[in-house]
N, C-alpha and C positions, 0 to 999 in steps of 0.2 A: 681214209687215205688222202695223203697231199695230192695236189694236182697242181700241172706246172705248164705253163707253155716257154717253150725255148726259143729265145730269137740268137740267130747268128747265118751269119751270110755265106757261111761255109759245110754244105750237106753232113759232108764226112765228118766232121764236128760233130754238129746235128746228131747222127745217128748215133754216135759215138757216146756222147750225153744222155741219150734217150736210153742204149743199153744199161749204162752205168746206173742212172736213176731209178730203171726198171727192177734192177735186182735188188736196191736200198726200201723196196716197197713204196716209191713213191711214181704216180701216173702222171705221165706226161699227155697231155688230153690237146696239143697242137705245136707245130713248128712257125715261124716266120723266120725271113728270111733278110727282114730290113724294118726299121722304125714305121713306117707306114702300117704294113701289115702286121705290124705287132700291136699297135695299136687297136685295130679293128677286130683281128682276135680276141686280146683282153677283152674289150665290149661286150663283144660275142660270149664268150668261154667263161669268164669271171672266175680263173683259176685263182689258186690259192698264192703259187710265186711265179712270177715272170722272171728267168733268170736270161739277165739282159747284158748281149756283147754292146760297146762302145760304136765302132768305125765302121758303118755300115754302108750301102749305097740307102737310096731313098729315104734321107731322113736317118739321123746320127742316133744313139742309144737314147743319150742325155736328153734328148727335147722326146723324145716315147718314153722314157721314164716322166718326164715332167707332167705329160698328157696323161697317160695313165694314173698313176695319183692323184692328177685334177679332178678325173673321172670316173674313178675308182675306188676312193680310198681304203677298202680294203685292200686292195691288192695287195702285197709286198715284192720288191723288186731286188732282186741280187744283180749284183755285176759282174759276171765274167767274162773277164778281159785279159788280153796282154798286155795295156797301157796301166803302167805305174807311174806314171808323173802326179805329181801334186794337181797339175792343173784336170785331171781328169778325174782323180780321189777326190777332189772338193768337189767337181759339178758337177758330180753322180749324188753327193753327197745332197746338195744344195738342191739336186732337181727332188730328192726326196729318196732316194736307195737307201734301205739298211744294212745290206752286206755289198761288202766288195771285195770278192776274189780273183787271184792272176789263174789263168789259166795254166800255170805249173801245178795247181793244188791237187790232191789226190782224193781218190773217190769218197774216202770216207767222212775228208774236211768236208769236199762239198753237197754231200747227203746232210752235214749235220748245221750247215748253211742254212738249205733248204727249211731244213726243221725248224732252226732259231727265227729267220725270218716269216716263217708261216705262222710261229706262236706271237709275233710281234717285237720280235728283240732286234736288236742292231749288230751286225757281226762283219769281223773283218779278219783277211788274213794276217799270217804273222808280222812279215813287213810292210804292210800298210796300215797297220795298228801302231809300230814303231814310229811311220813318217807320220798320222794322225798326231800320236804324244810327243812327238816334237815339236809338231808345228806349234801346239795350243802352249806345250812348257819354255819353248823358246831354245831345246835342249835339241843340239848338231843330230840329227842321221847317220852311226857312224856305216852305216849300209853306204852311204850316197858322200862320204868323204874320204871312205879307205880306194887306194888305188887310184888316184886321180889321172895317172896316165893311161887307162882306158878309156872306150868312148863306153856311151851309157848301153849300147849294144853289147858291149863287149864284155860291161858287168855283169847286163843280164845272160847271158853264157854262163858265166863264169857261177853265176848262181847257181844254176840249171848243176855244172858240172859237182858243184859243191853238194849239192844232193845227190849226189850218185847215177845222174842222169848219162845214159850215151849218145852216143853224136846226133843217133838215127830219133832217139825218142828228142832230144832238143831241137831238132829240125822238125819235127810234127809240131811240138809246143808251140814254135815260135815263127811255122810257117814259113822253113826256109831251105835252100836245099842242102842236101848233105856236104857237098863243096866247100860251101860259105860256111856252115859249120866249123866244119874240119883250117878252114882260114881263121875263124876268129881264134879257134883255140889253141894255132901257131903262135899268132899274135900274142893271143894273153900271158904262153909260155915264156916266149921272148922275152913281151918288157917286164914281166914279174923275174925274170930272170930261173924258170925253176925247168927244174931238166924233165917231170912227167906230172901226170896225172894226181899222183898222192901226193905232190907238195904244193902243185894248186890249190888242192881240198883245205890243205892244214890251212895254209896263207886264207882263204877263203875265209875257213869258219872261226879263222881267230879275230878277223875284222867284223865278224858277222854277221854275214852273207851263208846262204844257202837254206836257212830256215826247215821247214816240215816237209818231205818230197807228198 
């Protein structure tokens, strides 16, 4: 059986991961809570993947990912996160990570994460595979050029919503309250110009947005 310790600074997460992993057949054998104690875990534990959040207190993902594969190198380290920017994709990448998933991904992507990364393969979600083959082809994002009168907030909503996501699950995803939700998606309706729900989705998944829920 794989064995994983989970760092992320958010319990409810935590547990949340730890169910999910639990019924994929894979053991979760410790939690951290921040870069520090992830690191000392690892040491400790020498699980199979370390599936590692970004924005922590005590020490950021990326310099515990860096440590731990200095220290470790078996380990394999996944990234799950809410941060899609390039500059986070690359220096998860650079500190040594083989996968990088958004915390939108669904239990069965990220069980078969878990798996790729424990056999030694490199694995990434859908849109972060897209921005990866652009970067290196030189070839636009059309994720990251449709819609430009949104903020980058407001795409990733809009993504959420494009997978069939509701207000209450995009406010867990994304750690925010249902309110603010329910504002961005006035917003996006506004300047997209579209009167509900189903003609966000269309406009969404013909730019390309919304990927695998």
């Amino acid at each position: 059986m794989i064995t994983v310790l989970i760092v992320d600074d958010h319990p409810v997460f935590r547990q949340g991961l730890r169910g999910l992993l639990g019924v994929m057949d894979i053991e979760v054998v410790g939690e951290a809570a921040d870069g520090q104690e992830a690191v000392a875990l690892a040491a400790e534990l020498q699980p199979d993947v370390v599936v590692m959040d970004l924005q922590m207190p005590g020490g950021n993902g990326i310099e515990a990912t860096r440590t731990i594969i200095r220290t470790s190198p078996r380990i394999g380290v996944l990234v799950l996160t809410m941060f899609r920017d390039d500059d986070s994709v690359f220096a998860a990448m650079r500190a040594g990570a083989r996968g990088y998933l958004l915390k939108e991904a669904g239990a069965e992507e990220i069980a078969r994460a878990v798996h790729a990364v424990a056999a030694g393969e490199a694995i990434y979600g859908p849109e972060i595979a897209r921005r990866v083959l652009a970067y290196f082809t030189g070839m636009p994002d059309p994720s990251r050029t449709a819609f430009p009168e949104l903020t980058e907030r407001e795409r990733e909503v809009l993504g959420l919503v494009a997978q069939g996501r509701g207000n209450g699950e995009i406010a867990g995803i994304l750690f925010l309250s249902g309110k603010t939700v329910r504002n961005h998606v006035s917003n996006i309706f506004m300047k997209l110009q579209v009167a509900d729900r189903a003609q966000a989705i269309v406009r969404a998944r013909e730019a390309g947005l919304g990927g695998s829920p």
